[in-house]
N, C-alpha and C positions, 0 to 999 in steps of 0.2 A: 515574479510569480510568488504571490502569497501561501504556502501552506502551512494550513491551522494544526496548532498542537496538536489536537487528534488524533493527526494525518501523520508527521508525524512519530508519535508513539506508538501508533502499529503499524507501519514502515520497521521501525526499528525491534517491535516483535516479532515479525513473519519472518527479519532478515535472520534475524537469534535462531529461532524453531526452523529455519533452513540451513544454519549453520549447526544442529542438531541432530538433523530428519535421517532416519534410520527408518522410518516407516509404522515403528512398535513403540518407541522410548517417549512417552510426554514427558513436557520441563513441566515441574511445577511451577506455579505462578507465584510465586514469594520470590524464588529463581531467578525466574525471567525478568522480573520487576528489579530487581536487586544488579545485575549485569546490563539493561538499560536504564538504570536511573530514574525509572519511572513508577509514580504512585501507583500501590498495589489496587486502591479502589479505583481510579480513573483506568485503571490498566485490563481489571475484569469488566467492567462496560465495553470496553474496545475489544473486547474479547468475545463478546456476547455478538455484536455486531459482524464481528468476520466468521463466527458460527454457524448465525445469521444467513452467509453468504456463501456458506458451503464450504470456507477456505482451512479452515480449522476444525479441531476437534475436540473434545475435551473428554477426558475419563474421569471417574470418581474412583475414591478411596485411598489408601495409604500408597500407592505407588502412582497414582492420579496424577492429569494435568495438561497441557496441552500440545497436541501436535498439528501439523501442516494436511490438512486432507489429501492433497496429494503432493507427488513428490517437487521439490524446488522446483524444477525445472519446466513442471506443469501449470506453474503458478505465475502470472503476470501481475507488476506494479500498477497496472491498469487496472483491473480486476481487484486491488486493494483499494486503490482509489472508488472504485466504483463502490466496495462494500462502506467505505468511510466517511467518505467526502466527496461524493456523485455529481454535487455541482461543479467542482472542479473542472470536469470535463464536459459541461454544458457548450454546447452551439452560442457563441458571441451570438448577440440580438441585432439586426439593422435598425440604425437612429432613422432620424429627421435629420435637412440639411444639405445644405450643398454637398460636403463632403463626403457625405453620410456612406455612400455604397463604396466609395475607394477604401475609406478604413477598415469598413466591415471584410472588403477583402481581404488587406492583410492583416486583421487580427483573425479571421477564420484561416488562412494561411499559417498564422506563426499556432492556430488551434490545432493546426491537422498533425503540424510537428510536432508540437506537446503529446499528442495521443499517439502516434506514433511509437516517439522513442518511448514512452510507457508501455506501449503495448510490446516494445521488443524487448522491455530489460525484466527477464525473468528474476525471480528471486535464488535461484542457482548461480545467477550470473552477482548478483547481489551479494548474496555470501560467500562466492570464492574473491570476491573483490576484483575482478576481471571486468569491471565494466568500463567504458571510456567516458572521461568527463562530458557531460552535456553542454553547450551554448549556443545559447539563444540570444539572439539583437531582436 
């Protein structure tokens, strides 16, 4: 499975602002860029986007910046994905071919498991580091 930078780089902010979340404390975004290694400009578009999507929050002013709309635990990798990179988790297409419907079924098969374990690996679970490695054949 392919995920695009994007994807990504706020993966690795939502997991920061849940290894944060207090409810009231925003990370500034110079911060948060600096402790993922990730460009401050490419970082506030992905920021914008999960805003967008209800996941985050943002404050202005001198103690400004961003937190998790609600708490880790309420928050699904799925739900990231969906604010980011939505195709990800598109419905595989049936081809043409002989073959065509046996494949469709197990790659909608290995699709169901992809949404799935996303759907269960909260971002609480993400930033205590308590999650169990994924694999997939």
């Amino acid at each position: 499975m392919k995920v695009s930078q994007k994807l990504e780089y706020a993966c690795r902010a939502v997991i920061q602002l849940a290894k944060h979340y207090d409810g009231e404390s925003p990370l500034r975004l110079d911060d948060l860029a600096t402790r993922e290694h990730v460009p401050s400009t490419f970082l506030v578009q992905i920021l914008s986007d999960l805003k967008q999507a209800n996941l985050v929050i943002s404050r202005r002013g001198k103690t400004g910046g961003y937190l998790l709309a609600r708490a880790p635990s309420e928050i699904t990798l799925a739900q990231v994905v969906e604010a980011v990179d939505p195709q990800l988790l598109e419905e595989p297409t049936l081809g043409q071919g002989e073959s065509a419907q046996v494949l469709h079924k197990a790659w909608s098969s290995l699709h169901g498991c992809v949404n799935q374990s996303l759907g269960d690996t909260t971002l609480e679970k993400l930033a205590s580091g308590s999650t169990e490695p994924m694999w997939f054949i």
